[in-house]
GUKOL-752725 format. One record per residue (C-alpha): residue number from 1; residue in one letter; x, y, z. Coordinates in Angstrom, 1 decimal. Layout:
BEGIN
<num: NUM residuo: a xx: X yy: Y zz: Z> .
...
***
This chain:
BEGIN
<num: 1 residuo: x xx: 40.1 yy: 8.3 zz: -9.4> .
<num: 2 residuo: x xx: 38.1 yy: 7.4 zz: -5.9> .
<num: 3 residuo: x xx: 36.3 yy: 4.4 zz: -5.3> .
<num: 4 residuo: x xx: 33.9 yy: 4.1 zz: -3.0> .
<num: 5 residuo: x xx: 33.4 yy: 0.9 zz: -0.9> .
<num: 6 residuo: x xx: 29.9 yy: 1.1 zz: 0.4> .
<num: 7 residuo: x xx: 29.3 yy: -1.3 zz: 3.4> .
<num: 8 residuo: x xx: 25.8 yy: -2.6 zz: 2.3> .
<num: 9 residuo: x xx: 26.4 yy: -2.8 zz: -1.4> .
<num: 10 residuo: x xx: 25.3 yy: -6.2 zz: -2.7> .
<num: 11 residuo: x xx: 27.1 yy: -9.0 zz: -3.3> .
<num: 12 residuo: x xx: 26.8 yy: -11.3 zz: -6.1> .
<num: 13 residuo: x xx: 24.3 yy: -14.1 zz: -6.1> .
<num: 14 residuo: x xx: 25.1 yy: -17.5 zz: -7.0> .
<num: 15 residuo: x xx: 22.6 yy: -18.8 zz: -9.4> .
<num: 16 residuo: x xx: 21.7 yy: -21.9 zz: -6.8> .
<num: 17 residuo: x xx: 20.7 yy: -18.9 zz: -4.0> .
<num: 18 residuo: x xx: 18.5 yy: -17.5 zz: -7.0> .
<num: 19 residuo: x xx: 16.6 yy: -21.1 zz: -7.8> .
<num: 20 residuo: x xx: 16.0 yy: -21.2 zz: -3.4> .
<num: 21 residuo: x xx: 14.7 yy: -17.3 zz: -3.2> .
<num: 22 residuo: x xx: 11.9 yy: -18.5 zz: -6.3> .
<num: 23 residuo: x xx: 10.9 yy: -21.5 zz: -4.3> .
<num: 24 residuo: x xx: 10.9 yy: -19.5 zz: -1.1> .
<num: 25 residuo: x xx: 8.8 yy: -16.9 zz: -3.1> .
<num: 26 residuo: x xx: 6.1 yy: -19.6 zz: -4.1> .
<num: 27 residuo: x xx: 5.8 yy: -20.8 zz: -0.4> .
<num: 28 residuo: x xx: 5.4 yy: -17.2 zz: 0.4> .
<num: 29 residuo: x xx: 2.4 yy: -17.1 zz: -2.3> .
<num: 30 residuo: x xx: 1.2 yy: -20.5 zz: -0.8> .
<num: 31 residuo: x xx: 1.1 yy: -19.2 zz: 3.1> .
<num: 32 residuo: x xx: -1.0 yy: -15.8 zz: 1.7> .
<num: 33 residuo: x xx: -3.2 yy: -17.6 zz: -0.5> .
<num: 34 residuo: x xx: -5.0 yy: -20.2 zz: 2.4> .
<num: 35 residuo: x xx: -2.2 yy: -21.6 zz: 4.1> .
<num: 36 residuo: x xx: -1.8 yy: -19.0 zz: 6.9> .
<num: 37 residuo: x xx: -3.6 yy: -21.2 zz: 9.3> .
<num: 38 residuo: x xx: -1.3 yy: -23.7 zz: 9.1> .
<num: 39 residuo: x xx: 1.3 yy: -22.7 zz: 11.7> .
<num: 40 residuo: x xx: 4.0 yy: -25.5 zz: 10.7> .
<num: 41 residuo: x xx: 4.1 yy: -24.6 zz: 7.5> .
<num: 42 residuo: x xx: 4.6 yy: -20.6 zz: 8.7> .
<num: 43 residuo: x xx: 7.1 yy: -21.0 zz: 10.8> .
<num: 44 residuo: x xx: 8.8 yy: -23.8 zz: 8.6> .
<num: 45 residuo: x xx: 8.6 yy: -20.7 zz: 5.3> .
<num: 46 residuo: x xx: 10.1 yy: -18.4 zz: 8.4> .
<num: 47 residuo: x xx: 13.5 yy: -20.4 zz: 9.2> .
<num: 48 residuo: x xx: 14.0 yy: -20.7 zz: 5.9> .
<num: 49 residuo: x xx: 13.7 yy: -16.8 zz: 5.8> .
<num: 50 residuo: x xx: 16.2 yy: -16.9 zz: 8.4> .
<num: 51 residuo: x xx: 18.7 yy: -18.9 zz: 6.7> .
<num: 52 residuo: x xx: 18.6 yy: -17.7 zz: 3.3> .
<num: 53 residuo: x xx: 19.0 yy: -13.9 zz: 5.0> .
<num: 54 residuo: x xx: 21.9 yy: -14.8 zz: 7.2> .
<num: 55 residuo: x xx: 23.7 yy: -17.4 zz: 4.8> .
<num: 56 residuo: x xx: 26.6 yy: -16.4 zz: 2.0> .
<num: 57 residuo: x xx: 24.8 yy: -15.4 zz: -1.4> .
<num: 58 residuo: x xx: 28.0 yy: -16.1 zz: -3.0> .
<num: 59 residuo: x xx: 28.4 yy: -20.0 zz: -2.1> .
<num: 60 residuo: x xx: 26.0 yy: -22.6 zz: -2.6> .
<num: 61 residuo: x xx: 23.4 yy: -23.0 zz: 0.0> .
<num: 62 residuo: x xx: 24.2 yy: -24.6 zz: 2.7> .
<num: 63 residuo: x xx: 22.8 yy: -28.3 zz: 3.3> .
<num: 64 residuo: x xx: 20.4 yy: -26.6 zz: 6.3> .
<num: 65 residuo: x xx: 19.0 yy: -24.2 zz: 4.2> .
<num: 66 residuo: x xx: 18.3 yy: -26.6 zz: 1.8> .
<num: 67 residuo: x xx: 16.5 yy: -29.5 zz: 4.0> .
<num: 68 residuo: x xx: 14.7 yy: -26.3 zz: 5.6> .
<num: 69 residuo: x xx: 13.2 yy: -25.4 zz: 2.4> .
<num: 70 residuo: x xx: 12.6 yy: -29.0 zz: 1.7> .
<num: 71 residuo: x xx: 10.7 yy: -29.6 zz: 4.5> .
<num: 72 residuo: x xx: 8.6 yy: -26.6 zz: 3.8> .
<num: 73 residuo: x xx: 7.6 yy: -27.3 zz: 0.1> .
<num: 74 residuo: x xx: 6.8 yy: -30.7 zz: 1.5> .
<num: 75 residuo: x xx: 4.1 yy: -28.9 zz: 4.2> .
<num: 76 residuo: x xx: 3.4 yy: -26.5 zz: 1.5> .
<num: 77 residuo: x xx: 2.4 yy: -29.5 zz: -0.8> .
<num: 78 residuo: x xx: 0.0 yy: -31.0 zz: 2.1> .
<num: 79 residuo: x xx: -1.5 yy: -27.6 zz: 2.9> .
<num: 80 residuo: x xx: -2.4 yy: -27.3 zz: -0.8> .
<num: 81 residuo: x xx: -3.5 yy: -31.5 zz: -1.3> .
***
């Protein structure tokens, strides 16, 4: 029997990754829904991007990734007040 090792086949998510990508998603909704003026809070949703996409899906997140998202749910919260 062959097995196939395919170079971009996903690895597994740790469930802490998972909870980050759902409050990156609702950022994402907040920035499209009115917040797209607000440039701090785009390029704070952004880095996060960044992180989240070059970080290890298998580990926790880092402590960067998590300030980073921190500080954009807290711009996200006074875009929205």
């Amino acid at each position: 029997m062959l097995l196939s090792i395919h170079p971009h086949q996903e690895r597994p998510v740790n469930d802490t990754y998972k909870q980050v990508k759902d409050r990156l998603r609702v950022l994402d909704t907040v920035l499209t829904r009115g917040g797209i003026g607000n440039r701090d809070l785009a390029q704070a949703i952004s880095m996060v991007h960044r992180l989240v996409k070059k970080g290890d899906r298998s580990r926790e997140p880092s402590t960067e990734i998590l300030r980073s998202l921190d500080k954009a749910e807290a711009l996200g919260r006074a875009d929205t007040a």
